[in-house]
ZAPABA-690424 format. One record per residue: x negated, y, z of N, C-alpha, C, O in turn; residue number from 1. Coordinates in nm, 3 decimals. Each point is the difference from the previous one (the first is absolute). Layout:
<r n_xx="X" n_yy="Y" n_zz="Z" ca_xx="X" ca_yy="Y" ca_zz="Z" c_xx="X" c_yy="Y" c_zz="Z" o_xx="X" o_yy="Y" o_zz="Z" i="NUM"/>
...
***
This chain:
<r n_xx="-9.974" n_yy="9.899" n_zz="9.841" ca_xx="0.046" ca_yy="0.095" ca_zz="-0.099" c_xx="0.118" c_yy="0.075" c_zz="0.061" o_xx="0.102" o_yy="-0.061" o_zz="0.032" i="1"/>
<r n_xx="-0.116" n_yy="0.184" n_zz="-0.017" ca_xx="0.103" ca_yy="0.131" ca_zz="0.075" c_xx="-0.002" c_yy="0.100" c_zz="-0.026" o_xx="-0.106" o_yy="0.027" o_zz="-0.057" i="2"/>
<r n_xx="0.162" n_yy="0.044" n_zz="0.066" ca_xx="0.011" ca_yy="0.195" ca_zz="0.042" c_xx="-0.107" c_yy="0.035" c_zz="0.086" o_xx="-0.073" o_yy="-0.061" o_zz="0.078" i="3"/>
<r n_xx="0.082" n_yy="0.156" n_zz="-0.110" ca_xx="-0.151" ca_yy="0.032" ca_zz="0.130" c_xx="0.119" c_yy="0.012" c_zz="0.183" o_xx="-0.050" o_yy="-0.043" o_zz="0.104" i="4"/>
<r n_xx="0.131" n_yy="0.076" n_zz="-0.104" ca_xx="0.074" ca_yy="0.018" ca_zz="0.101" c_xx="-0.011" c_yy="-0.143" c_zz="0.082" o_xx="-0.060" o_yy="-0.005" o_zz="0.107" i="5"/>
<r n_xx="0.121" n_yy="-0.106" n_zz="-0.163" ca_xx="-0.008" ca_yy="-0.130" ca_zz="0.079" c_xx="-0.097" c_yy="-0.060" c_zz="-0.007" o_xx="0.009" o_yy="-0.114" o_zz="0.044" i="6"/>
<r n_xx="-0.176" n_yy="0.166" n_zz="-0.115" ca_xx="-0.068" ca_yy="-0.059" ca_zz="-0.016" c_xx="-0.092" c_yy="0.054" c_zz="0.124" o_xx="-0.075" o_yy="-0.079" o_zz="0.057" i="7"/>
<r n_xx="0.084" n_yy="0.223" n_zz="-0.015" ca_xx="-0.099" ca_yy="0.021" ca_zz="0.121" c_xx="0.115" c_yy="-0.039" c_zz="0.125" o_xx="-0.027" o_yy="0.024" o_zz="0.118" i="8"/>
<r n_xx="0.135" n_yy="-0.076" n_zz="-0.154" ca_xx="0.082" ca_yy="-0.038" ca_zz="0.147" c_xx="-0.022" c_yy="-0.156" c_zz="0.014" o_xx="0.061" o_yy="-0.075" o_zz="0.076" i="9"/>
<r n_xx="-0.142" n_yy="0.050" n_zz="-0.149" ca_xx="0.022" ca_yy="-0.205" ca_zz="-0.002" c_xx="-0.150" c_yy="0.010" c_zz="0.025" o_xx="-0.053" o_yy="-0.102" o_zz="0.045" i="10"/>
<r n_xx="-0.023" n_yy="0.206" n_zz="-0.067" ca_xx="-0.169" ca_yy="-0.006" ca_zz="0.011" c_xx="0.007" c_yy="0.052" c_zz="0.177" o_xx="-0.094" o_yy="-0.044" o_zz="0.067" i="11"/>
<r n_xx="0.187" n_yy="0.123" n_zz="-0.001" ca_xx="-0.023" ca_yy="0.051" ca_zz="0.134" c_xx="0.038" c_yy="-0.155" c_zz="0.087" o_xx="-0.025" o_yy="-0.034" o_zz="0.115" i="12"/>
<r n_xx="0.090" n_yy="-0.029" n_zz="-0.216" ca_xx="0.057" ca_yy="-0.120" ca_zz="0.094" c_xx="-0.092" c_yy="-0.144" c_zz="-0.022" o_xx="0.007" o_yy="-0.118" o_zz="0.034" i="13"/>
<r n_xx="-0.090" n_yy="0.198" n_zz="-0.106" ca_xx="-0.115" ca_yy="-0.153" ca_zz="-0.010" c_xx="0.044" c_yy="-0.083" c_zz="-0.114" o_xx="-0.050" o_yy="-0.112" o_zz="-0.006" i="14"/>
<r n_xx="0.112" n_yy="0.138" n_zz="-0.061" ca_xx="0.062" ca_yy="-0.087" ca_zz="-0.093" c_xx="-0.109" c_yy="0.031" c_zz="-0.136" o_xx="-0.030" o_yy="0.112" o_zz="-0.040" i="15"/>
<r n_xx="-0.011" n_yy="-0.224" n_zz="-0.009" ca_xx="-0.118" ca_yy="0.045" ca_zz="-0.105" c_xx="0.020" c_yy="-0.064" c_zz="-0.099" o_xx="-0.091" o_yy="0.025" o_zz="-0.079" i="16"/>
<r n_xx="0.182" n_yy="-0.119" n_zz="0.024" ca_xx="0.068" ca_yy="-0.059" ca_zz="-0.104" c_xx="0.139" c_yy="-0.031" c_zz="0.023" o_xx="0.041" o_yy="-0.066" o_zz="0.095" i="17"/>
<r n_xx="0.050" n_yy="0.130" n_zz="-0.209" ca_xx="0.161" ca_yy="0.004" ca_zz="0.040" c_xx="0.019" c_yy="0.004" c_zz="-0.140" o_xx="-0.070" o_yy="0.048" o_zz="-0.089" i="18"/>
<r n_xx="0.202" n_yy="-0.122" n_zz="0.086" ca_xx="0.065" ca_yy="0.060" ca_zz="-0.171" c_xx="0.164" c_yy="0.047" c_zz="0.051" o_xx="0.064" o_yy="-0.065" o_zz="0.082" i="19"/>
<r n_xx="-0.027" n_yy="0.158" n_zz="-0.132" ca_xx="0.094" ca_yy="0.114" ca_zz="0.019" c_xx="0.092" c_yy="0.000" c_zz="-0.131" o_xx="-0.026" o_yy="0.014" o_zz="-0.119" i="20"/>
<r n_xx="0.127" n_yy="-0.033" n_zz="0.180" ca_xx="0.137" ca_yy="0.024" ca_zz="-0.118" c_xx="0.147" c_yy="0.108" c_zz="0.066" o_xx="0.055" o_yy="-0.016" o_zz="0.109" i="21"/>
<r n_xx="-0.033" n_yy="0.085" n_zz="-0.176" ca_xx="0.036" ca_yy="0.065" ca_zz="-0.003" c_xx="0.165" c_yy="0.081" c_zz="-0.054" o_xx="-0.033" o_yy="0.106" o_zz="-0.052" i="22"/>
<r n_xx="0.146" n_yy="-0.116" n_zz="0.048" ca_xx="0.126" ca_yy="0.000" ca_zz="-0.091" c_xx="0.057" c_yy="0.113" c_zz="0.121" o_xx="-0.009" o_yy="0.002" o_zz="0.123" i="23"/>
<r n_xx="0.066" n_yy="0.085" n_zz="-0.218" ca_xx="0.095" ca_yy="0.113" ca_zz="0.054" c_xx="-0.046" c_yy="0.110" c_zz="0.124" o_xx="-0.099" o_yy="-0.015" o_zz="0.072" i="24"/>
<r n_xx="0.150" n_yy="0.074" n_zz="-0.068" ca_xx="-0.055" ca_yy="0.120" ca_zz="0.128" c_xx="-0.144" c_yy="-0.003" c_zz="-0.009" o_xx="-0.049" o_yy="-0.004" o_zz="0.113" i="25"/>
<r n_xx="-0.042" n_yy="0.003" n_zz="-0.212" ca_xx="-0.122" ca_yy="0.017" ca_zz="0.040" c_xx="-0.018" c_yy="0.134" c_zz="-0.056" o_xx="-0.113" o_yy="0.047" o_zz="-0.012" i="26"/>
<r n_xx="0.232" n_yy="0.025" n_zz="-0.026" ca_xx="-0.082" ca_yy="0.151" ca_zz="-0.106" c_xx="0.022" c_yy="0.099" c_zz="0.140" o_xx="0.007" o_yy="0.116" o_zz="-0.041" i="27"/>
<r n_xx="0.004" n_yy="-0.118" n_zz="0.163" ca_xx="-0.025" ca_yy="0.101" ca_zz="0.087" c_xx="-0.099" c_yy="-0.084" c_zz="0.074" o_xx="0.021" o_yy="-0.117" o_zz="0.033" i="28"/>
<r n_xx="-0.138" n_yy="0.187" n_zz="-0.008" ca_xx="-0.117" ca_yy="-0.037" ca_zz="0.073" c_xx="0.033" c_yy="-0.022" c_zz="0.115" o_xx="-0.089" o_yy="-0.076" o_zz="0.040" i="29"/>
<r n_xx="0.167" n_yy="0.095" n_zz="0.053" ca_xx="0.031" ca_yy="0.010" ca_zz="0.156" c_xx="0.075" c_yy="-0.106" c_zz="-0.017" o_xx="-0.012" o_yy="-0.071" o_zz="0.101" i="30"/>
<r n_xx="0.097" n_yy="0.015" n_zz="-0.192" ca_xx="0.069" ca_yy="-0.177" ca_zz="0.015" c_xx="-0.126" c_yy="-0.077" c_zz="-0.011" o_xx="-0.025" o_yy="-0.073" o_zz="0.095" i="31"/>
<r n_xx="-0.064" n_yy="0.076" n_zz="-0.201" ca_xx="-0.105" ca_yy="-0.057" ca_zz="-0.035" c_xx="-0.065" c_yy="-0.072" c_zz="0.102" o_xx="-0.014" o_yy="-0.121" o_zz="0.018" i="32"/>
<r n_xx="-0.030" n_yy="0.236" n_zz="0.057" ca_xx="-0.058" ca_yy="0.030" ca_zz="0.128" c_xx="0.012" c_yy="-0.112" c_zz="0.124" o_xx="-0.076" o_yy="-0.076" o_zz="0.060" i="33"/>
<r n_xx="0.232" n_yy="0.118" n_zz="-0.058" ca_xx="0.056" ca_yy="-0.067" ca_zz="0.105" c_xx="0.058" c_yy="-0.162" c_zz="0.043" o_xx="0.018" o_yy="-0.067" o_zz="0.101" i="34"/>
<r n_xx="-0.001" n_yy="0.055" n_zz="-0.258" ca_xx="0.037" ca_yy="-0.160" ca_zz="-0.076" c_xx="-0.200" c_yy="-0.044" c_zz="0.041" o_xx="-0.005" o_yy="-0.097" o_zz="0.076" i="35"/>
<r n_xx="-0.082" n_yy="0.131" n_zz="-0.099" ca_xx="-0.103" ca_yy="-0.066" ca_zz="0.012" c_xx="-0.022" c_yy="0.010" c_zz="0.081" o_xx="-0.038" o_yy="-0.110" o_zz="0.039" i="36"/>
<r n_xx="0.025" n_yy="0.236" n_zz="0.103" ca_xx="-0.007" ca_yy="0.005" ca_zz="0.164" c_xx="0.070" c_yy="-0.127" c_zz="0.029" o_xx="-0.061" o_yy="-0.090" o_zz="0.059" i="37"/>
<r n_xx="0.156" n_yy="0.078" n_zz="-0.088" ca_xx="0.109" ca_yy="-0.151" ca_zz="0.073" c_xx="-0.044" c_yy="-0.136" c_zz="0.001" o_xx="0.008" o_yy="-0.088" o_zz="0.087" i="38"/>
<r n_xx="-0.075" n_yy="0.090" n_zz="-0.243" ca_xx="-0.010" ca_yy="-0.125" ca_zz="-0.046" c_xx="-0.117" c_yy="-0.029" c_zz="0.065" o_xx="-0.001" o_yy="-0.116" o_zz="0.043" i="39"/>
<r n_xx="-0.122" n_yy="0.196" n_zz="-0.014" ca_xx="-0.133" ca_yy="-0.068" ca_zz="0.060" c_xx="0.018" c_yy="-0.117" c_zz="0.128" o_xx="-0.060" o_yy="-0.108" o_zz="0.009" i="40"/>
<r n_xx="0.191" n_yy="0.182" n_zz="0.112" ca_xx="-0.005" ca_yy="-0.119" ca_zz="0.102" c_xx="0.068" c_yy="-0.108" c_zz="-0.077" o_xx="-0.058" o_yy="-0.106" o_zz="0.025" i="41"/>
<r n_xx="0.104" n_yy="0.097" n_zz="-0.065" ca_xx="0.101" ca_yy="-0.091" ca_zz="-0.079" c_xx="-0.090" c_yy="-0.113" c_zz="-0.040" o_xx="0.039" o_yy="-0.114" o_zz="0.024" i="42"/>
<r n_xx="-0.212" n_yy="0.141" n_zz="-0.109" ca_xx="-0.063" ca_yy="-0.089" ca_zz="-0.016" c_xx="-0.016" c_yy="-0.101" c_zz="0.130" o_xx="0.007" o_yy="-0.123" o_zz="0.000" i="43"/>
<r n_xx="-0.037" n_yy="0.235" n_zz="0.139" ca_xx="-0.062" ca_yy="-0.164" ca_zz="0.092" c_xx="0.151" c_yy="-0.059" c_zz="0.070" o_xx="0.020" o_yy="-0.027" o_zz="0.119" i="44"/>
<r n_xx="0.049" n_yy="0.021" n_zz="-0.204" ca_xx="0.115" ca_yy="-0.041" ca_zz="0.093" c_xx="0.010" c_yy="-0.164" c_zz="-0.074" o_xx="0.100" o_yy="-0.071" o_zz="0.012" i="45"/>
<r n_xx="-0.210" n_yy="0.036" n_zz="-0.079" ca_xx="-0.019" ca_yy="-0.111" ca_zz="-0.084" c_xx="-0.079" c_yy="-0.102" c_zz="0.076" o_xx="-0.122" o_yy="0.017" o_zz="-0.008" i="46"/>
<r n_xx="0.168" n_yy="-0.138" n_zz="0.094" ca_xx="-0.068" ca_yy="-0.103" ca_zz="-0.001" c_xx="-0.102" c_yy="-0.088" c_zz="-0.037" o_xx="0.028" o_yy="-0.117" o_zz="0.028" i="47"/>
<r n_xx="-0.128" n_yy="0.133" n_zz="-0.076" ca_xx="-0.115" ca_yy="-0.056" ca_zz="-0.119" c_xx="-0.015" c_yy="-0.180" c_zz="0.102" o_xx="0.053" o_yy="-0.033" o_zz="0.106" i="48"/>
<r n_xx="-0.119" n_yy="-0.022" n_zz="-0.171" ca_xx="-0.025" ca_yy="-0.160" ca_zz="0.079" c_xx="-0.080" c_yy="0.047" c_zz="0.120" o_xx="0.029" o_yy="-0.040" o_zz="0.112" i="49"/>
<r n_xx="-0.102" n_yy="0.101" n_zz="-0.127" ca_xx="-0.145" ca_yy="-0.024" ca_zz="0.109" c_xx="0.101" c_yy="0.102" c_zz="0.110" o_xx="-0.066" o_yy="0.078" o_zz="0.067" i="50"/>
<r n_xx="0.195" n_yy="-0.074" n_zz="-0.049" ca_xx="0.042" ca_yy="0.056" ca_zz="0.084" c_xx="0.152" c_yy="-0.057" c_zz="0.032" o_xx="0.104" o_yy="0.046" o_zz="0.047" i="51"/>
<r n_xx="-0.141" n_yy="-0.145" n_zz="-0.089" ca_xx="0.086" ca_yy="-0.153" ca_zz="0.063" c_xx="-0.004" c_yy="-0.089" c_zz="0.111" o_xx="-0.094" o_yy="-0.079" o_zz="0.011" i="52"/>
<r n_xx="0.190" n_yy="0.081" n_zz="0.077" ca_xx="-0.020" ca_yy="-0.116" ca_zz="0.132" c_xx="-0.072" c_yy="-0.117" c_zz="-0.069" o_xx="0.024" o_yy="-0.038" o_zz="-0.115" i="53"/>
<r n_xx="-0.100" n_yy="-0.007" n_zz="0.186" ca_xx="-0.015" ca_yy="-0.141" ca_zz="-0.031" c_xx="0.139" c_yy="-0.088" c_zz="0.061" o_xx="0.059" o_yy="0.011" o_zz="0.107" i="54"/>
<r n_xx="-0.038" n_yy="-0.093" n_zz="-0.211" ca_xx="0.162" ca_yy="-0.084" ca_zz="0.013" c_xx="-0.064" c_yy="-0.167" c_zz="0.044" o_xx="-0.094" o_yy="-0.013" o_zz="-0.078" i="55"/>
<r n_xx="0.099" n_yy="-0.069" n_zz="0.133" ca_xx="0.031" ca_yy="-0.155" ca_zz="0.053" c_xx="0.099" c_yy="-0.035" c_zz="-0.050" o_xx="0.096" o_yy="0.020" o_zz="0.075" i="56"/>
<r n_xx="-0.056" n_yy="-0.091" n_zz="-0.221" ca_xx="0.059" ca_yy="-0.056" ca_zz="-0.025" c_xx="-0.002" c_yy="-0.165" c_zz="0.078" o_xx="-0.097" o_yy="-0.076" o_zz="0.004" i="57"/>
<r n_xx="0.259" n_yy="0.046" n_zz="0.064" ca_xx="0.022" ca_yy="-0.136" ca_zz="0.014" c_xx="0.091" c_yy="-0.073" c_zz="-0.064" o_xx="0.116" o_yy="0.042" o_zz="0.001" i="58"/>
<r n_xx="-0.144" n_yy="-0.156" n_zz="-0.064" ca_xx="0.065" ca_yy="-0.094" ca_zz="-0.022" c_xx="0.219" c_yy="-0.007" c_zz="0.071" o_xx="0.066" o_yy="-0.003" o_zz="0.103" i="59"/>
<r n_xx="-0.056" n_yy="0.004" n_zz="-0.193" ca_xx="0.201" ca_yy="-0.017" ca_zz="0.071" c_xx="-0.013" c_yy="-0.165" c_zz="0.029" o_xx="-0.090" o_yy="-0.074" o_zz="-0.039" i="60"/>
<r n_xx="0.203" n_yy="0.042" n_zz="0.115" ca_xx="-0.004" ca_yy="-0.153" ca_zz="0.038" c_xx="0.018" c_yy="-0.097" c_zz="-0.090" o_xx="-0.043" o_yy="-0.115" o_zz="0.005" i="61"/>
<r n_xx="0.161" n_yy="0.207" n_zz="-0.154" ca_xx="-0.024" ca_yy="-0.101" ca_zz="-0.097" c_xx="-0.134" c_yy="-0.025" c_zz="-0.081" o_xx="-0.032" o_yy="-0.113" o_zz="-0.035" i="62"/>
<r n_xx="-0.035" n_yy="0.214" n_zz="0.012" ca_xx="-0.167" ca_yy="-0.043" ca_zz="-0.047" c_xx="-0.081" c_yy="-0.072" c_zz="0.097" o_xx="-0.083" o_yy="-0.084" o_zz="-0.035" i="63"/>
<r n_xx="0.113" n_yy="0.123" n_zz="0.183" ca_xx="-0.111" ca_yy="-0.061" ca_zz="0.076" c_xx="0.070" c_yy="-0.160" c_zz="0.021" o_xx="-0.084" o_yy="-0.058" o_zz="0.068" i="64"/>
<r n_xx="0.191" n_yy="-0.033" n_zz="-0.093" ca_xx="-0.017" ca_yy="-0.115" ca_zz="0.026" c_xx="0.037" c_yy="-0.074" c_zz="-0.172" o_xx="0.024" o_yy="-0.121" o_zz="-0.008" i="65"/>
<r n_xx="-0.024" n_yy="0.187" n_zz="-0.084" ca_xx="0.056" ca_yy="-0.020" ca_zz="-0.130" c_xx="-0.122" c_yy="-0.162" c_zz="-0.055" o_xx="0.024" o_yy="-0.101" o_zz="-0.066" i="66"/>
<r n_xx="-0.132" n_yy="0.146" n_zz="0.128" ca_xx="-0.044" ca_yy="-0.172" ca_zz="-0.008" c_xx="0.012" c_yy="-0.164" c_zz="0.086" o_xx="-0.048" o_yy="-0.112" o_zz="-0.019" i="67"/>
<r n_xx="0.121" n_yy="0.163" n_zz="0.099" ca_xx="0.065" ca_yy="-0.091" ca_zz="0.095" c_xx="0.121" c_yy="-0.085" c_zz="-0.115" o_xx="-0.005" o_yy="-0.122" o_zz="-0.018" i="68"/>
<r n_xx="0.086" n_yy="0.192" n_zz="-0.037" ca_xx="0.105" ca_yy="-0.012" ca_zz="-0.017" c_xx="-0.003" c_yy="-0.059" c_zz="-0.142" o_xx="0.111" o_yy="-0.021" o_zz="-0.050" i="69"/>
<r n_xx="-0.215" n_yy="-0.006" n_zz="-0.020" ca_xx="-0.044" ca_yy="-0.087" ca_zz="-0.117" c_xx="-0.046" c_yy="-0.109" c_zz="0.047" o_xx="-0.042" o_yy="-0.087" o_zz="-0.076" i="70"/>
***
């Protein structure tokens, strides 16, 4: 749900479901504009899981001998 302005600038960027909010400087079209030009890289600057190191968790020395010591 948009303006037609950020709606063919989020459709040139492949973006095909977005929800858009909006407060202050939006009544000149050229802020409009430019506030939503910015924000598109802004989405992949987001980490998702499937773009996570795989991590090796090890044991610290107090977990790894903590049954010795009972």
């Amino acid at each position: 749900v948009s303006t037609h302005m950020p709606k063919k600038l989020l459709m040139m960027a492949s973006i095909d479901d977005c929800y858009t909010s909006a407060r202050s400087c939006t009544a000149t079209l050229s802020n409009f504009a430019k506030a939503t030009f910015d924000a598109i890289p802004k989405t992949y600057s987001y980490l998702t899981p499937d773009f996570w190191k795989e991590t090796v968790f090890t044991k610290s020395s107090y977990q790894e001998f903590t049954g010795q010591l009972v």
